[in-house]
N, CA and C atoms as a LAMMPS dump frame, in Angstrom:
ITEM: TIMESTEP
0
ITEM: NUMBER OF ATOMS
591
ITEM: BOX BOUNDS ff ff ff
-5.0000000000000000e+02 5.0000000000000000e+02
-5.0000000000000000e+02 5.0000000000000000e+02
-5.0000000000000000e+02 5.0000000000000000e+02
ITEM: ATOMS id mol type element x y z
1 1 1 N 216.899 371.683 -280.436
2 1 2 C 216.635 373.097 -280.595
3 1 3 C 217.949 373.845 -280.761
4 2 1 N 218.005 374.692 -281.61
5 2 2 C 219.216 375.681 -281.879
6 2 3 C 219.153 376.843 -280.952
7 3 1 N 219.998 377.986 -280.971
8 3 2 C 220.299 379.205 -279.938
9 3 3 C 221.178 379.933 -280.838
10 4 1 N 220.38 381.24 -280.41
11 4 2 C 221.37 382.232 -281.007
12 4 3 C 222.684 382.635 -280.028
13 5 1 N 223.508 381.777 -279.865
14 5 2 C 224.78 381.77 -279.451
15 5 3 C 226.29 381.309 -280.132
16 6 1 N 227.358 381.527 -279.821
17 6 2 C 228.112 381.033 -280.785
18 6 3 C 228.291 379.688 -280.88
19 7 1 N 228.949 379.548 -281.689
20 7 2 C 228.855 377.884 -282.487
21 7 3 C 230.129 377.497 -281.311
22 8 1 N 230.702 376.047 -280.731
23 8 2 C 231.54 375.906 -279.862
24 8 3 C 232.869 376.038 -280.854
25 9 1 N 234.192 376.09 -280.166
26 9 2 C 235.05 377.138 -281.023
27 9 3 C 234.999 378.109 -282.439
28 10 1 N 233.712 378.766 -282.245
29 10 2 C 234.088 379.916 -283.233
30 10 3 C 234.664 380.905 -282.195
31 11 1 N 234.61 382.119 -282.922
32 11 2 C 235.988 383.175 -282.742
33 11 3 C 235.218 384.14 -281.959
34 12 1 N 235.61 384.807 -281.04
35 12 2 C 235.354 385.459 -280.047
36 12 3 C 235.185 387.046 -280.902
37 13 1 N 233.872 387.812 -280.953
38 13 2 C 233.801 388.817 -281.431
39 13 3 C 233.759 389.94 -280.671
40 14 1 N 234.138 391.338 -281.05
41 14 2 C 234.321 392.329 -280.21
42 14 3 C 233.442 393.149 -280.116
43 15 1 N 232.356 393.294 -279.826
44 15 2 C 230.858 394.542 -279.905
45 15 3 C 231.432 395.314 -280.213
46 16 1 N 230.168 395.892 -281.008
47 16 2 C 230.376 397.223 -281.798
48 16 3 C 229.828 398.165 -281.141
49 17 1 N 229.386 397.885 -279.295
50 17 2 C 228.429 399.187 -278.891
51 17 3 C 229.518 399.283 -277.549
52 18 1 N 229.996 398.181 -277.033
53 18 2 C 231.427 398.553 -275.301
54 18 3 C 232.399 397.614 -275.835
55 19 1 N 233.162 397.4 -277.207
56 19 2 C 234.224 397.409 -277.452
57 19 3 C 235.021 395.781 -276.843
58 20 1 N 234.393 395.358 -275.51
59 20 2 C 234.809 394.15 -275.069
60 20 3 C 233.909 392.897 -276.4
61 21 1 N 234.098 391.243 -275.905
62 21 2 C 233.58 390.716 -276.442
63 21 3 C 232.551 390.312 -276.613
64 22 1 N 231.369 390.279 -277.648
65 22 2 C 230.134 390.14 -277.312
66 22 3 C 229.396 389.309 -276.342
67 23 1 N 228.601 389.726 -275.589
68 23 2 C 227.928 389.03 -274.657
69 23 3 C 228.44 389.458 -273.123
70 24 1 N 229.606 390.125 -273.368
71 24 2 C 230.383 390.361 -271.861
72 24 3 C 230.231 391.679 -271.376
73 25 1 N 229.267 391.985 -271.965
74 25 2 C 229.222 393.37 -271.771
75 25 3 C 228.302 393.673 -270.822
76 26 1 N 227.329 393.004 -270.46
77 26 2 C 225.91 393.113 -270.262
78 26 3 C 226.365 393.422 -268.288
79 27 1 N 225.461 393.7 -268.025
80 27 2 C 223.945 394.293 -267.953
81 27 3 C 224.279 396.12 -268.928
82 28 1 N 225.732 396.48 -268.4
83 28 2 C 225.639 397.987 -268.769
84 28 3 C 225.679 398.276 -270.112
85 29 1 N 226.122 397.028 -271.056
86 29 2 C 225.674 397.405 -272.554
87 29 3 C 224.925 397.139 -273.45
88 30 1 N 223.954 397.521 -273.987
89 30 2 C 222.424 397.35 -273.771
90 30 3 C 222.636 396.027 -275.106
91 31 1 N 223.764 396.219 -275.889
92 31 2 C 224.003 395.081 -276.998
93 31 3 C 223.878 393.891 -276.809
94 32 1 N 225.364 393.822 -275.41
95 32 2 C 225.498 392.532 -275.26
96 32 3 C 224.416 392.263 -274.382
97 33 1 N 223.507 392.926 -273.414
98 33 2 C 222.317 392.561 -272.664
99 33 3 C 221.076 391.671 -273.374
100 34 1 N 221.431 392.67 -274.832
101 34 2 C 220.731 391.85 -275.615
102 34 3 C 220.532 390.63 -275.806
103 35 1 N 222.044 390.65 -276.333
104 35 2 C 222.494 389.292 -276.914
105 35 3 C 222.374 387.849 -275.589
106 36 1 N 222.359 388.687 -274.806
107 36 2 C 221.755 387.258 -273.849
108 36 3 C 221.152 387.174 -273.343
109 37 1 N 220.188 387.825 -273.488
110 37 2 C 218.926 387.63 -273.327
111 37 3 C 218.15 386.905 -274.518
112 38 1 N 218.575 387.241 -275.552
113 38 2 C 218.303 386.521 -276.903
114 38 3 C 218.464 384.853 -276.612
115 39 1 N 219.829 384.758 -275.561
116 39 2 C 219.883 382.918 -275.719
117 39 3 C 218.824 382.626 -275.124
118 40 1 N 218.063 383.06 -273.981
119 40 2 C 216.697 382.856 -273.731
120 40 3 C 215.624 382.441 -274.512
121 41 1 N 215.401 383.748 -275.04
122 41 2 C 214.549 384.072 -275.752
123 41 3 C 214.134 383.084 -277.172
124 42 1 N 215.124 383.297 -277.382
125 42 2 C 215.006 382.399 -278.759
126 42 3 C 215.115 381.108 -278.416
127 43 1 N 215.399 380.328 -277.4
128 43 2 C 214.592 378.917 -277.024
129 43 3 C 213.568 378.949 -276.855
130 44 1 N 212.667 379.758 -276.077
131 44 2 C 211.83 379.805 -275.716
132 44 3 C 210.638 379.429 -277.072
133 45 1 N 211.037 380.842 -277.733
134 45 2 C 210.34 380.916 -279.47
135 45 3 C 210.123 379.353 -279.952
136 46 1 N 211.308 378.88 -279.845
137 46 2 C 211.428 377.44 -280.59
138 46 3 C 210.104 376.398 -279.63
139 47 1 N 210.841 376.64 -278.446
140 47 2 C 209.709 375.819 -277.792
141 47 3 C 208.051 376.19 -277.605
142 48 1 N 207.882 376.877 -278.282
143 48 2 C 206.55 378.017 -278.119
144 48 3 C 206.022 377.024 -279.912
145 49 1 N 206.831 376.622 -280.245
146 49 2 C 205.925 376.184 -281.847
147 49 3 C 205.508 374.762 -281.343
148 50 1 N 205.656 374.412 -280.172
149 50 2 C 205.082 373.2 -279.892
150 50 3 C 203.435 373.115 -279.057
151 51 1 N 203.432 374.48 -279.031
152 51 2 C 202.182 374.404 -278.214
153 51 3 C 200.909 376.037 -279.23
154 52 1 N 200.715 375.39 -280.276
155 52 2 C 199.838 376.623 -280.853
156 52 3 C 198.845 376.605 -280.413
157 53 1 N 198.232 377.671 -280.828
158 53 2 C 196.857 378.024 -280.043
159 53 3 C 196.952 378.3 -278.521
160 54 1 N 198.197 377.996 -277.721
161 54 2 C 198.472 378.521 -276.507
162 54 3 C 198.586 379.431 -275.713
163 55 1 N 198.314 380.107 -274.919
164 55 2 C 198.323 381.611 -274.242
165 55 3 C 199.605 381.159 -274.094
166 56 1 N 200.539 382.287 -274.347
167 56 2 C 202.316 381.84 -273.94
168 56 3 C 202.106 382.577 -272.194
169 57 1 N 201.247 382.855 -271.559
170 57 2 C 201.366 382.892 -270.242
171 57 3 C 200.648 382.1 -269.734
172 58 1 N 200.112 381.172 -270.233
173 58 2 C 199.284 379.489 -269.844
174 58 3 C 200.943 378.422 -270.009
175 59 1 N 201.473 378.657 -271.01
176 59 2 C 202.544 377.808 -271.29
177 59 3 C 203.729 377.828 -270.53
178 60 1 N 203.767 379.497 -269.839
179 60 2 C 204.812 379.503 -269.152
180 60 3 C 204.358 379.244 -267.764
181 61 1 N 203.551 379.08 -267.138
182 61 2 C 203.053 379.033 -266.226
183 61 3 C 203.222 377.044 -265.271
184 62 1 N 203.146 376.771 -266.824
185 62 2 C 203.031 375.167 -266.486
186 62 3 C 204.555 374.9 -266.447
187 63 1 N 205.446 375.325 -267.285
188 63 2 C 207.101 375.164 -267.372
189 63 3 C 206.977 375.431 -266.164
190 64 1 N 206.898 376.604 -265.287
191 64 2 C 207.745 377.505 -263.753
192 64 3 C 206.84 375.994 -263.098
193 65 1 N 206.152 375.664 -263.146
194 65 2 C 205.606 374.099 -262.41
195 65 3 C 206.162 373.028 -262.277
196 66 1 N 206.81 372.914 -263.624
197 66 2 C 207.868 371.534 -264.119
198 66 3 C 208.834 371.816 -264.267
199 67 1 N 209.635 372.977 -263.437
200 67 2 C 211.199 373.329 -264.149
201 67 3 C 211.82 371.967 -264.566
202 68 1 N 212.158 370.875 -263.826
203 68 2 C 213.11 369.799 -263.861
204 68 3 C 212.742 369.064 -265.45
205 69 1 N 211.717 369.598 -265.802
206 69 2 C 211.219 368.707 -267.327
207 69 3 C 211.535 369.282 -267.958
208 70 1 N 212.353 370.561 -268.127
209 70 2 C 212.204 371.528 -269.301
210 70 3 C 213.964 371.543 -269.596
211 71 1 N 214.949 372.783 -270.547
212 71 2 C 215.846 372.998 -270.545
213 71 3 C 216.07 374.584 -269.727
214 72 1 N 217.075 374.846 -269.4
215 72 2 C 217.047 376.025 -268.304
216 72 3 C 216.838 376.772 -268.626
217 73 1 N 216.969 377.547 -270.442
218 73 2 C 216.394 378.873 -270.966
219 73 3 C 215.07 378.823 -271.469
220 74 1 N 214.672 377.704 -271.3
221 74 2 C 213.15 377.433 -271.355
222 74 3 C 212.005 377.983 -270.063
223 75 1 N 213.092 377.706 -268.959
224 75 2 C 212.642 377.785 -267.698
225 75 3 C 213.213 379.197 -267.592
226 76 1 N 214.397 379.711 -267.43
227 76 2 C 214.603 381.811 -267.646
228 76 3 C 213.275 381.712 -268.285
229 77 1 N 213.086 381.744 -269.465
230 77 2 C 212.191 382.346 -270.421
231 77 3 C 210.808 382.212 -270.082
232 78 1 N 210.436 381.698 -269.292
233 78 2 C 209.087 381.619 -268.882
234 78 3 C 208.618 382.117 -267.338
235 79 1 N 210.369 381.86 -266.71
236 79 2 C 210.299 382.888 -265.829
237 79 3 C 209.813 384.266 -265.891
238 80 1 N 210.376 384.925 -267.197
239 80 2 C 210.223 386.305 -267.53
240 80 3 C 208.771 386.884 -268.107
241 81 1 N 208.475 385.793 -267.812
242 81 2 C 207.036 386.048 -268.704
243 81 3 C 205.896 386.214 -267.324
244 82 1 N 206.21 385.792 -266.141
245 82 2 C 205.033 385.938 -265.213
246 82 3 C 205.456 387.147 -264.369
247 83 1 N 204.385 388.152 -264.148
248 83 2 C 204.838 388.85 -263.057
249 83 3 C 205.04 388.549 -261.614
250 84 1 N 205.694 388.792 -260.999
251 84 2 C 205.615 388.31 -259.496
252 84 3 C 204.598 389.252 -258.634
253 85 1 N 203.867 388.108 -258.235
254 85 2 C 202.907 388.695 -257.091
255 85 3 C 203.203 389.661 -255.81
256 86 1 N 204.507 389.318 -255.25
257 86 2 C 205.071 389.886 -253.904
258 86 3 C 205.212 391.604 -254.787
259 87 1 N 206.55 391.363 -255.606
260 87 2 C 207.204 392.911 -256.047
261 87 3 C 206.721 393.475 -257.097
262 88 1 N 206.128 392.872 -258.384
263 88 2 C 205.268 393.393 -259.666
264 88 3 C 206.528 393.378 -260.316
265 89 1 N 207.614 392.811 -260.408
266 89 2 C 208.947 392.528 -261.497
267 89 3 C 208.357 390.898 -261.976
268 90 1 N 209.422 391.097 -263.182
269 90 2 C 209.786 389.642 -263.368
270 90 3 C 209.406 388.885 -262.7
271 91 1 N 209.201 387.641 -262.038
272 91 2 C 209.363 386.354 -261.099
273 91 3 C 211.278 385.51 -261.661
274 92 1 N 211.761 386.008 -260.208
275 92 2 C 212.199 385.583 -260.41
276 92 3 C 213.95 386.664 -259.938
277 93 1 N 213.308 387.881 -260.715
278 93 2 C 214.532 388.986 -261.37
279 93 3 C 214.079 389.821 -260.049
280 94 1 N 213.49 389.841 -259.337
281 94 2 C 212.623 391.062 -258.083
282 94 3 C 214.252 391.147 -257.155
283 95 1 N 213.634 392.659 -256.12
284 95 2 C 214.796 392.916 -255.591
285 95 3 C 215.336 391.69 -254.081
286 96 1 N 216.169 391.634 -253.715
287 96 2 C 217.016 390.817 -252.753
288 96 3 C 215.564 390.487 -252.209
289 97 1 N 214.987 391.554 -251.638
290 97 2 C 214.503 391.553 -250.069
291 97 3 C 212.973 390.643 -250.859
292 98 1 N 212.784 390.203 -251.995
293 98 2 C 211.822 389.693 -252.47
294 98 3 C 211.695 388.214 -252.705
295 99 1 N 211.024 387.422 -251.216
296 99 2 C 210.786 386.151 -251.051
297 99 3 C 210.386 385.198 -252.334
298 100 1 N 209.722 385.891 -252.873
299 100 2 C 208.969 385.098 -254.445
300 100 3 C 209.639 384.755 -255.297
301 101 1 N 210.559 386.083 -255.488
302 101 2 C 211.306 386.076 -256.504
303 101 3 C 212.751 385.145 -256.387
304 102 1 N 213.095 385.207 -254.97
305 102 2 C 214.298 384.231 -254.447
306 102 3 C 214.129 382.939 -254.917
307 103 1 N 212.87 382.451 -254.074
308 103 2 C 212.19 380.77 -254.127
309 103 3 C 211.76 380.532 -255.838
310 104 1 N 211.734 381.397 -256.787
311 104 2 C 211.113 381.025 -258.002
312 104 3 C 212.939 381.16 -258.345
313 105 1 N 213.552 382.096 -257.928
314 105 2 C 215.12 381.861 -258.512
315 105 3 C 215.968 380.514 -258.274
316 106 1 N 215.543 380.235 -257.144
317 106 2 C 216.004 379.087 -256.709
318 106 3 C 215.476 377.669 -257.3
319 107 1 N 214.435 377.778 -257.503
320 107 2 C 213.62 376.31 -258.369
321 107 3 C 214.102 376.381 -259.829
322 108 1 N 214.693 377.342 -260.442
323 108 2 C 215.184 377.954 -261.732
324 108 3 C 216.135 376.407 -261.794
325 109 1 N 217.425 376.525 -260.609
326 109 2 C 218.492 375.102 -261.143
327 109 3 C 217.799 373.811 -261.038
328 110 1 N 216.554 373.391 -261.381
329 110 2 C 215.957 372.451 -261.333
330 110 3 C 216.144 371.761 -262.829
331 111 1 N 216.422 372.951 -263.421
332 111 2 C 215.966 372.33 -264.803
333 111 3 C 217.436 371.689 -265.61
334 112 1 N 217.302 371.37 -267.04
335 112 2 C 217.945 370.521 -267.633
336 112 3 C 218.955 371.37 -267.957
337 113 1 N 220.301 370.696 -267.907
338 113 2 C 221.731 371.161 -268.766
339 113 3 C 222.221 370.546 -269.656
340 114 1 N 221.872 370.714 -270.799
341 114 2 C 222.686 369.544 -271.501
342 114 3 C 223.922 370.006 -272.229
343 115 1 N 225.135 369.421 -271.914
344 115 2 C 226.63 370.359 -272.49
345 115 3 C 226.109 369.487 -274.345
346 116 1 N 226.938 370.746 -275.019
347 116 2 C 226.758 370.455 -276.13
348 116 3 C 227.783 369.487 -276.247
349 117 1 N 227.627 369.048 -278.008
350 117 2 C 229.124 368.233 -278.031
351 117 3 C 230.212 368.955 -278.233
352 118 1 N 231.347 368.451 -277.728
353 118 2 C 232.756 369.369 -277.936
354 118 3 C 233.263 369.722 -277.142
355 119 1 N 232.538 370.011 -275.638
356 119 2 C 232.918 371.029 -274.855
357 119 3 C 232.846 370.186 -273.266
358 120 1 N 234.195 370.973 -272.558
359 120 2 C 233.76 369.844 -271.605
360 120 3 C 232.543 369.852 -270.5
361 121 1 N 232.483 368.559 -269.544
362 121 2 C 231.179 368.45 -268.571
363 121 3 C 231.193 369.929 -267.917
364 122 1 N 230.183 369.847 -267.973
365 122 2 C 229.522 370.963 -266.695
366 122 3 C 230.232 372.765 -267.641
367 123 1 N 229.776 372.534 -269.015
368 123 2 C 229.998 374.202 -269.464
369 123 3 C 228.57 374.335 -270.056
370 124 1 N 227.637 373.698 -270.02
371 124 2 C 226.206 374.171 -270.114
372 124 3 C 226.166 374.96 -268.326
373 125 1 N 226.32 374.396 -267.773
374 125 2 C 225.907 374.832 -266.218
375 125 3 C 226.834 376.592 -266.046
376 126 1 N 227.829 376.753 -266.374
377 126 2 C 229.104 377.753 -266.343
378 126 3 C 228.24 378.139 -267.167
379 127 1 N 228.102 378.316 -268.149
380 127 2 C 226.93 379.151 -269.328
381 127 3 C 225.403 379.758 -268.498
382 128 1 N 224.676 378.619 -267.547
383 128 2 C 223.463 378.846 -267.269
384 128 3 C 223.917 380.126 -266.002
385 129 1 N 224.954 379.643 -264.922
386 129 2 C 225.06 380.345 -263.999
387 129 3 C 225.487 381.927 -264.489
388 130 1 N 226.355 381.864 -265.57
389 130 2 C 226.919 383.473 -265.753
390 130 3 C 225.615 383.767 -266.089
391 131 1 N 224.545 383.047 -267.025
392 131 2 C 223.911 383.741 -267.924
393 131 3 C 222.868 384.442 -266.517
394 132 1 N 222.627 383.706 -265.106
395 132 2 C 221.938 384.105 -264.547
396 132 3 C 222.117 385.604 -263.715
397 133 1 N 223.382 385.502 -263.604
398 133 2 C 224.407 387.04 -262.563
399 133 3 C 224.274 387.778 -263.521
400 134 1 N 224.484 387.77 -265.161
401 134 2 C 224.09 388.994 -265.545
402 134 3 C 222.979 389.034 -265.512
403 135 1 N 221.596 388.29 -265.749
404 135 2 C 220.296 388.98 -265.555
405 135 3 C 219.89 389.369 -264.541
406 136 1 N 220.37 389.283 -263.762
407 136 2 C 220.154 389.725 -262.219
408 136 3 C 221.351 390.286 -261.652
409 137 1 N 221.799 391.283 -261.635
410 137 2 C 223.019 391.802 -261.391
411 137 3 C 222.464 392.357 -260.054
412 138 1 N 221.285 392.746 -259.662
413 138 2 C 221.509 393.436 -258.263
414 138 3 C 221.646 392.117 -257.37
415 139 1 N 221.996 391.062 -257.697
416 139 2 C 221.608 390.367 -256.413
417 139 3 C 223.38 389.846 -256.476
418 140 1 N 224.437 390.239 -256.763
419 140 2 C 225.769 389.929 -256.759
420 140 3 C 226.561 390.879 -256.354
421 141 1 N 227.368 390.71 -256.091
422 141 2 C 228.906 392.022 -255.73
423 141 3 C 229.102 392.59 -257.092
424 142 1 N 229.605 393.779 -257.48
425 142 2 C 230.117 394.427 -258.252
426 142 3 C 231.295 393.42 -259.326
427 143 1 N 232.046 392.639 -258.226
428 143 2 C 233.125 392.227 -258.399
429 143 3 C 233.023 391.008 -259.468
430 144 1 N 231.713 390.209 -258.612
431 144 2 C 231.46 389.1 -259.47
432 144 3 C 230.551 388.942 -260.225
433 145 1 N 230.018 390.173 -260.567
434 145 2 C 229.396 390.335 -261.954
435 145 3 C 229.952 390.446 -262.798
436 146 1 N 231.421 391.298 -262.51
437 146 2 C 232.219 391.903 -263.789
438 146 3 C 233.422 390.159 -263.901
439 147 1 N 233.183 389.975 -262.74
440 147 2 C 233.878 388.114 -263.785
441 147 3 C 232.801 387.437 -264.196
442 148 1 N 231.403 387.298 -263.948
443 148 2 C 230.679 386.176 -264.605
444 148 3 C 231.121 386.95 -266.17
445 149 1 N 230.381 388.629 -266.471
446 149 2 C 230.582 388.536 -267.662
447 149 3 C 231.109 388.621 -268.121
448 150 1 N 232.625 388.94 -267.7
449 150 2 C 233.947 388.835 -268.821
450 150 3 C 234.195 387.317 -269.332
451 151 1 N 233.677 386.539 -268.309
452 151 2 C 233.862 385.185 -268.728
453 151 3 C 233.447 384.354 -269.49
454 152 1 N 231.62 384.809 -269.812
455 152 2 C 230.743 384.486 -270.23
456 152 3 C 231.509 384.525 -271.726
457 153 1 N 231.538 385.374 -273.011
458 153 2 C 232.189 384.954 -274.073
459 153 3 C 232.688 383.431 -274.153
460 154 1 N 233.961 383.556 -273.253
461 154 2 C 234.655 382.418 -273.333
462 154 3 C 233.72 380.954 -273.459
463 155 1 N 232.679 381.266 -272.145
464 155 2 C 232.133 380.149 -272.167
465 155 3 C 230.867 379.854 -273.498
466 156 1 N 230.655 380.679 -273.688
467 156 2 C 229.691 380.502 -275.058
468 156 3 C 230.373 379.33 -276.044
469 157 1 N 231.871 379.755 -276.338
470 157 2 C 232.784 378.955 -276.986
471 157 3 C 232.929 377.658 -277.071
472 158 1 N 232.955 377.506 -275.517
473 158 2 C 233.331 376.321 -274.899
474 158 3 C 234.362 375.957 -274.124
475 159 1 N 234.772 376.925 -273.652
476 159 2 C 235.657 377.242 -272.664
477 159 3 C 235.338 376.979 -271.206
478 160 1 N 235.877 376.088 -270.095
479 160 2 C 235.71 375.993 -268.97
480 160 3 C 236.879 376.101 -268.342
481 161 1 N 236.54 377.198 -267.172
482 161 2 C 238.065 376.758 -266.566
483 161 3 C 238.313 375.212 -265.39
484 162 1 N 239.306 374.957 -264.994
485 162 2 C 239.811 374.097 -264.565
486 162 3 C 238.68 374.208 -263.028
487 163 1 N 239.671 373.079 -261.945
488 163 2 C 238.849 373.844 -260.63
489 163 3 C 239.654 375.028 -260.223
490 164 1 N 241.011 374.238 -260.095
491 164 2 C 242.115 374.988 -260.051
492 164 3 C 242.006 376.317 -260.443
493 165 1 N 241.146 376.817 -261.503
494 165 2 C 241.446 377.807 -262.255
495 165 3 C 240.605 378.629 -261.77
496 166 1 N 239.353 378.045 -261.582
497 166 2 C 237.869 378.809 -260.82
498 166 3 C 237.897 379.214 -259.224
499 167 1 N 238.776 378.156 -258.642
500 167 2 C 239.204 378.86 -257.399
501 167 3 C 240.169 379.499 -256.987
502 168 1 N 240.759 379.679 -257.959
503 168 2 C 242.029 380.867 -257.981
504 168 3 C 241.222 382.519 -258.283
505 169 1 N 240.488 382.383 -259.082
506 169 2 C 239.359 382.753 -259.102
507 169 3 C 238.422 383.762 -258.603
508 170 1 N 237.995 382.63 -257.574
509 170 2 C 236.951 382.837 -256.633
510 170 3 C 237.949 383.909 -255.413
511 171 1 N 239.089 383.306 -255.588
512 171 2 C 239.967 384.235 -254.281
513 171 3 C 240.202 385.138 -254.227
514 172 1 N 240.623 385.379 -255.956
515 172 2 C 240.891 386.661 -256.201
516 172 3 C 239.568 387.732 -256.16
517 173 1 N 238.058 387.34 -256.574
518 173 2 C 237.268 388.063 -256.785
519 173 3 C 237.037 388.742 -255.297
520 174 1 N 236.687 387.126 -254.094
521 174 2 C 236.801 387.941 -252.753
522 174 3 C 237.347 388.821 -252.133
523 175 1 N 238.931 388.836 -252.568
524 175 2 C 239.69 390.055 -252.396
525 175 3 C 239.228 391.1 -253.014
526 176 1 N 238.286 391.44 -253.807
527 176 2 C 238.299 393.108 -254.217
528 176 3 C 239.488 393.675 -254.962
529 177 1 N 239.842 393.149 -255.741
530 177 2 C 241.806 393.631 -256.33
531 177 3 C 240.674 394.449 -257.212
532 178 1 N 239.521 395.195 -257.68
533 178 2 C 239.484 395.753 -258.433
534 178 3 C 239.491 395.596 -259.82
535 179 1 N 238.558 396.439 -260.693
536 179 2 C 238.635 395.536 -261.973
537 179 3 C 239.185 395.516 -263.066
538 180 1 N 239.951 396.16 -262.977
539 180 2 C 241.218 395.915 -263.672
540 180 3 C 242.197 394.339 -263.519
541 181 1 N 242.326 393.972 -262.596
542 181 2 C 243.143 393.113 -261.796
543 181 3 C 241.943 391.891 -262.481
544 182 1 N 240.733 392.176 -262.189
545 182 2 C 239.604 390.878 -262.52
546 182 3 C 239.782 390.402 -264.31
547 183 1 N 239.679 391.854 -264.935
548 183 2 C 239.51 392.078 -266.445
549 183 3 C 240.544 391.242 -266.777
550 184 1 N 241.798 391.406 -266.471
551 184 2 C 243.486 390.79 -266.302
552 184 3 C 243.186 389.315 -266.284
553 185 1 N 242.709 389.005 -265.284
554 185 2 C 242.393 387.504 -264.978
555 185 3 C 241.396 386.992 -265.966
556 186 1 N 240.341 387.388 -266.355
557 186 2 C 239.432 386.673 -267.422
558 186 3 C 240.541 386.929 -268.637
559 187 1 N 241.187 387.955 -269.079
560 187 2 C 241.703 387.749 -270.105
561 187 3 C 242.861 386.485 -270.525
562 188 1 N 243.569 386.269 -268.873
563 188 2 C 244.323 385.393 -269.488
564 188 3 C 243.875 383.442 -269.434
565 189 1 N 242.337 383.886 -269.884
566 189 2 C 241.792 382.191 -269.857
567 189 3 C 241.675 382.661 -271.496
568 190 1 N 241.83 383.268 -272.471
569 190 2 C 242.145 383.536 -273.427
570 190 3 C 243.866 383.331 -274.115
571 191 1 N 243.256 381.894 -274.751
572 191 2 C 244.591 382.287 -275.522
573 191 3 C 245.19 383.386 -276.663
574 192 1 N 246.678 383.922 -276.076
575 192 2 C 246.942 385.246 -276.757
576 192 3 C 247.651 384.642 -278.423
577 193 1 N 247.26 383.452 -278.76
578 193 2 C 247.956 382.883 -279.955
579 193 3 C 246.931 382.486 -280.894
580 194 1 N 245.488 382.231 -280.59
581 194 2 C 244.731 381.781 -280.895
582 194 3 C 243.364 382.722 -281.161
583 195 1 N 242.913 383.058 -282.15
584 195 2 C 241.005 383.752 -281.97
585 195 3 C 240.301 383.25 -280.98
586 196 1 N 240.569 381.587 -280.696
587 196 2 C 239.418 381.603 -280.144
588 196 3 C 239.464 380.947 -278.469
589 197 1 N 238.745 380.286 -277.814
590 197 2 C 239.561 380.448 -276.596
591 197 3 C 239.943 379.008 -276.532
């Protein structure tokens, strides 16, 4: 199945609606919110031509059953499709204090990662996790929303950082240096010689 995401090293583009790089914008720019929500979405579509004649809320119903059989935007995407019983959101996307939505968030990493070719182990997973903090931004710090999605670009690419690099990271985000100081830090996993990362 294909995704409307970038190809692994193409060139990092700059939105035309918050000026950063596409996809990093999200939740507050409704473009890049788009745009990744689209990597969802448009698996989903693909996987939706395998089952015609299907209620796509019969289809998603059986995926949130089998997360571990499916691929993970298969499993988002069908997440989004049931309402939750506890809060009347999403399943899945509901606020903190919403048991349903936790335990259906949590069965979410059940499902399949497969890194594309090119890129190293474990940047399907760095892809699935940012892609999840921006769809759910109330359930994170301020701090580490604004690094999943500055980062997210990169990782579309195929960009992973090191451990080294992620827990340098992680230290800095706990500290609160503010986001400027964060913006600083995702930028320099960007090479300044290169388009792409």
């Amino acid at each position: 199945m294909g995704s409307m995401r970038p190809a692994v090293g193409a060139v990092l583009v700059p939105c035309v609606e918050c000026g950063g790089y596409e996809y990093g914008g999200g939740p507050d720019c409704g473009r890049c919110r788009g745009l990744v929500d689209e990597i969802v979405n448009d698996e989903w579509r693909q996987f939706l031509v395998d089952w015609p004649g299907e209620s796509e809320l019969e289809v998603a119903r059986l995926v949130v059953d089998e997360p571990d059989r499916h691929d993970w935007r298969v499993v988002d995407a069908a997440l989004d499709r049931i309402t939750c019983d506890e809060c009347g959101g999403l399943l899945s996307r509901g606020p903190m204090s919403c048991a349903a939505c936790n335990l259906a968030h949590g069965f979410r990493y059940a499902a399949i990662e497969t890194d594309r070719s090119g890129v190293p182990p474990g940047n399907e997973h760095g892809i699935r996790v940012n892609v999840s903090v921006v769809r759910r931004p109330q359930m994170t710090s301020a701090q580490e929303l604004l690094a999943r999605r500055l980062l997210l670009p990169a990782l579309l690419v195929g960009f992973l950082p090191t451990t080294a690099e992620a827990q340098r990271a992680s230290a800095l985000i706990k500290a609160d240096p503010g986001p400027d100081r964060i913006a600083e830090l995702a930028s320099t996993w960007f090479r300044a010689d290169s388009d792409t990362v």
